[in-house]
C-alpha positions as CSV (number, residue, x, y, z in Angstrom):
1,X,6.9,13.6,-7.1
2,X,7.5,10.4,-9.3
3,X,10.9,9.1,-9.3
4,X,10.9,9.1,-13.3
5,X,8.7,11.4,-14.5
6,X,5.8,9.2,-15.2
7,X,2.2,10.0,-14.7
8,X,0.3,7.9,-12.4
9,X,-2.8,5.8,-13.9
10,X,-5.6,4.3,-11.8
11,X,-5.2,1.3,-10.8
12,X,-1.3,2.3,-10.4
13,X,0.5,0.3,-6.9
14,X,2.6,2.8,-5.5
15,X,5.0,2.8,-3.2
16,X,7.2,5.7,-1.2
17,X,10.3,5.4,0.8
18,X,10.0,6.5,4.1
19,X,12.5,8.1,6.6
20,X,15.1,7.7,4.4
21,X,14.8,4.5,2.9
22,X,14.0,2.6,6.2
23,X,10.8,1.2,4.5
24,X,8.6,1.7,2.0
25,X,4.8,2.6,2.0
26,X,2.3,1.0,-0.6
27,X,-0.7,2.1,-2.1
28,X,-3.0,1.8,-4.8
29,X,-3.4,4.9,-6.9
30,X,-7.4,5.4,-7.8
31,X,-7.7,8.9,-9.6
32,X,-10.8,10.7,-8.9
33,X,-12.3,10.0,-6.2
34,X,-15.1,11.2,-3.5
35,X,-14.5,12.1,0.3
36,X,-17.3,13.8,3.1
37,X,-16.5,16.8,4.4
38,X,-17.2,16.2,8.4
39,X,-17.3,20.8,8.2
40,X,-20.4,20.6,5.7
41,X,-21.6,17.1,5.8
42,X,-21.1,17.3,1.7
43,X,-19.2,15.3,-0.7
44,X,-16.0,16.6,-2.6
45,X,-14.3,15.6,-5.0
46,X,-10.3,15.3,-4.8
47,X,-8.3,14.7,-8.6
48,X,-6.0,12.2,-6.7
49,X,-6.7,9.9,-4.3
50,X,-5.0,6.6,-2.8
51,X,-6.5,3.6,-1.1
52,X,-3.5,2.5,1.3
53,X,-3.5,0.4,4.8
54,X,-2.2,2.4,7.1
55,X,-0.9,0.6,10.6
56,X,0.3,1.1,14.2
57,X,3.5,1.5,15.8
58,X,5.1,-0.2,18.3
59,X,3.0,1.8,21.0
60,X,-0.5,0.6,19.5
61,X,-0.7,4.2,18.3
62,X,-0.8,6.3,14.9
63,X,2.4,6.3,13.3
64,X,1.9,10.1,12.1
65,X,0.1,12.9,14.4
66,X,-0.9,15.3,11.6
67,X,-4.0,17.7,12.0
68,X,-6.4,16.9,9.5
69,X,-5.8,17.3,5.6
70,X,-7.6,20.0,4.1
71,X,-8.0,17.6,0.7
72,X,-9.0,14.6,1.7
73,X,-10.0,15.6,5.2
74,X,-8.1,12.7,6.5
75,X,-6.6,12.6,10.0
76,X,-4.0,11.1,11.5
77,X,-5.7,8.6,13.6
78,X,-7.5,7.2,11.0
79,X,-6.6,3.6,10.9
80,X,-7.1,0.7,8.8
81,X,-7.9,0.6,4.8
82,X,-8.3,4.6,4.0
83,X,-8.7,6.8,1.1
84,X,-6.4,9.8,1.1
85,X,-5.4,12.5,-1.3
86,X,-1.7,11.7,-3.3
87,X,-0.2,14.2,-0.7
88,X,-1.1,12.6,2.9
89,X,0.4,9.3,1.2
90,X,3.6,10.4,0.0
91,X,4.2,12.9,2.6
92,X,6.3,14.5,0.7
93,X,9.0,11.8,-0.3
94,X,9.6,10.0,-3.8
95,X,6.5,8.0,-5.3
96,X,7.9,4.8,-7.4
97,X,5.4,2.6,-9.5
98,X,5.7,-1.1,-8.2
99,X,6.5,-3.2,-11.3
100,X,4.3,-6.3,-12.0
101,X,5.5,-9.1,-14.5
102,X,9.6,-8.7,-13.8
103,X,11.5,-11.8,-14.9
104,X,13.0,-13.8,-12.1
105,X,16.6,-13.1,-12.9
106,X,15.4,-9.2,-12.6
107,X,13.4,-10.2,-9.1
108,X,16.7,-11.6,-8.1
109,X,18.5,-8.5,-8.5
110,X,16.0,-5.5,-7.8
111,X,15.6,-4.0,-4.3
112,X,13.0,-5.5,-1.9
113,X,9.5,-4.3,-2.2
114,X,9.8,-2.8,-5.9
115,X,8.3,-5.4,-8.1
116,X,7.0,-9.2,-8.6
117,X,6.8,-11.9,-10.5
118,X,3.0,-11.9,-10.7
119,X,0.5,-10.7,-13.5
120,X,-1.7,-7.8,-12.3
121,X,-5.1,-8.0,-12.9
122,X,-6.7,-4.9,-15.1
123,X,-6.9,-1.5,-13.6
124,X,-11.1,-2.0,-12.9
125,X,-10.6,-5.1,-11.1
126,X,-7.6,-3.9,-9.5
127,X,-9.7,-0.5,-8.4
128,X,-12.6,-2.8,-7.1
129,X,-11.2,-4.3,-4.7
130,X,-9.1,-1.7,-3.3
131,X,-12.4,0.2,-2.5
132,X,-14.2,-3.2,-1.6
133,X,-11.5,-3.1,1.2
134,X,-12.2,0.3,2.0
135,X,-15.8,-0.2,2.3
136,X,-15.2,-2.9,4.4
137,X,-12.3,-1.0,6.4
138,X,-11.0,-4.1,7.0
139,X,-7.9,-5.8,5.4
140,X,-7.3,-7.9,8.8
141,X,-5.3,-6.8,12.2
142,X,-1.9,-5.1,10.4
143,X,1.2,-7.3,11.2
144,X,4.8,-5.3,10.1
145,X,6.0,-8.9,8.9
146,X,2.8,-11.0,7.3
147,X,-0.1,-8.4,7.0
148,X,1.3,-4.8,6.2
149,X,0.5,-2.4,2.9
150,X,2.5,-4.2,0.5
151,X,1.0,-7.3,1.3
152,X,-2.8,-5.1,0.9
153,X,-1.4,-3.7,-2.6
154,X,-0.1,-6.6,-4.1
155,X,-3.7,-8.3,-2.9
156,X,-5.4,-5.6,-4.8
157,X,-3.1,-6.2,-8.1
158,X,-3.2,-9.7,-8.0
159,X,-5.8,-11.3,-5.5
160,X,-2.8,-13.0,-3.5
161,X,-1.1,-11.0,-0.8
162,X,2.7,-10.9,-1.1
163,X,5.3,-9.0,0.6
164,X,8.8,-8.5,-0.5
165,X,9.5,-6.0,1.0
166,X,10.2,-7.7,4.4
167,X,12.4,-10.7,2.7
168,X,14.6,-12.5,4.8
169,X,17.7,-11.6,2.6
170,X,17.3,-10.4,-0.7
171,X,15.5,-11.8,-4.4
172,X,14.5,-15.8,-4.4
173,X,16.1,-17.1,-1.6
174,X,14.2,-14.2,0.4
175,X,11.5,-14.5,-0.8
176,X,11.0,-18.7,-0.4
177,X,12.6,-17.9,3.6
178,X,9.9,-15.4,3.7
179,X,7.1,-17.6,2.3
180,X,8.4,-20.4,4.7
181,X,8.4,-18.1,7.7
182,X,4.7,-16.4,7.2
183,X,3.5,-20.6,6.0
184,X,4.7,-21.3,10.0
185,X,3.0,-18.7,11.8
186,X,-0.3,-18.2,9.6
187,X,-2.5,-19.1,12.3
188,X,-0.8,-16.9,14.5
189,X,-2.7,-14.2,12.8
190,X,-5.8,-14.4,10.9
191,X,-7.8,-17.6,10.9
């Protein structure tokens, strides 16, 4: 499950490479946590859970058509900011902890959508938000290039959305083309 043996901590941003490397899906790792069953109307409790933004494809549609999870209860239509157990969010592939705090000469050289430059804010805070998003089900109409689960992890971590995973080209230069790119089309969409 993780790529190097670790074990996960709330307040974790994880991320898992999907088909095959083609791009990476983030999360933030909360523990514990409490889901309804919709069979008894109850509360259960599932040992670990992930708040993650889940978008559409191309189609306007789920990217996944899964029956529901027998953990978390979650189903495949299910949109937006959602809680789901570790399994429905790594679907089965590697899970890699997102490193926070990396020197810029290490930025320059790691791979997209792996790490930052920023300081993360402590697990608690970190874990507030992520369920203040949930509560809300709202992080803002997904966008694959300026609004996607990176940019809703990193937000969580450090109160400022960032993406690298979706540089134009690779480590700084990327990253200020990127920052250039989304500073343009901002108002394009959200307000």
């Amino acid at each position: 499950m993780m790529a190097t043996g670790q074990v996960l901590k709330p307040g974790d941003h994880i991320y898992s490479k999907c088909f095959g490397g083609l791009y990476d899906h983030h999360g933030i790792y909360v523990g514990k946590a409490k889901v309804k069953n919709p069979r008894t109307g109850k509360e259960e409790q599932i040992e670990n859970a992930v708040i993650h933004f889940l978008g559409l494809d191309k189609n306007g549609k789920a990217k996944t058509y899964r029956p529901q999870c027998p953990k978390c209860f979650h189903e495949s239509h299910e949109l937006g900011v959602v809680l789901t157990c570790l399994d429905c969010f790594y679907d089965g592939n590697t899970i890699y902890r997102y490193e926070y705090e990396v020197s810029l000469l290490s930025f320059t050289f790691k791979s997209s959508g792996s790490c930052s430059t920023f300081t993360s804010s402590e697990p608690d805070v970190v874990i507030k938000r992520a369920y203040s998003f949930l509560h809300k089900k709202n992080f803002g109409e997904y966008s694959l290039f300026f609004n996607n689960c990176e940019h809703f992890a990193t937000k969580c971590k450090t109160g400022t959305t960032l993406c690298n995973q979706i540089l134009f080209g690779t480590g700084v230069p990327g990253a200020i083309a990127y920052n250039v790119a989304r500073g343009f089309t901002k108002g394009l969409f959200w307000s």
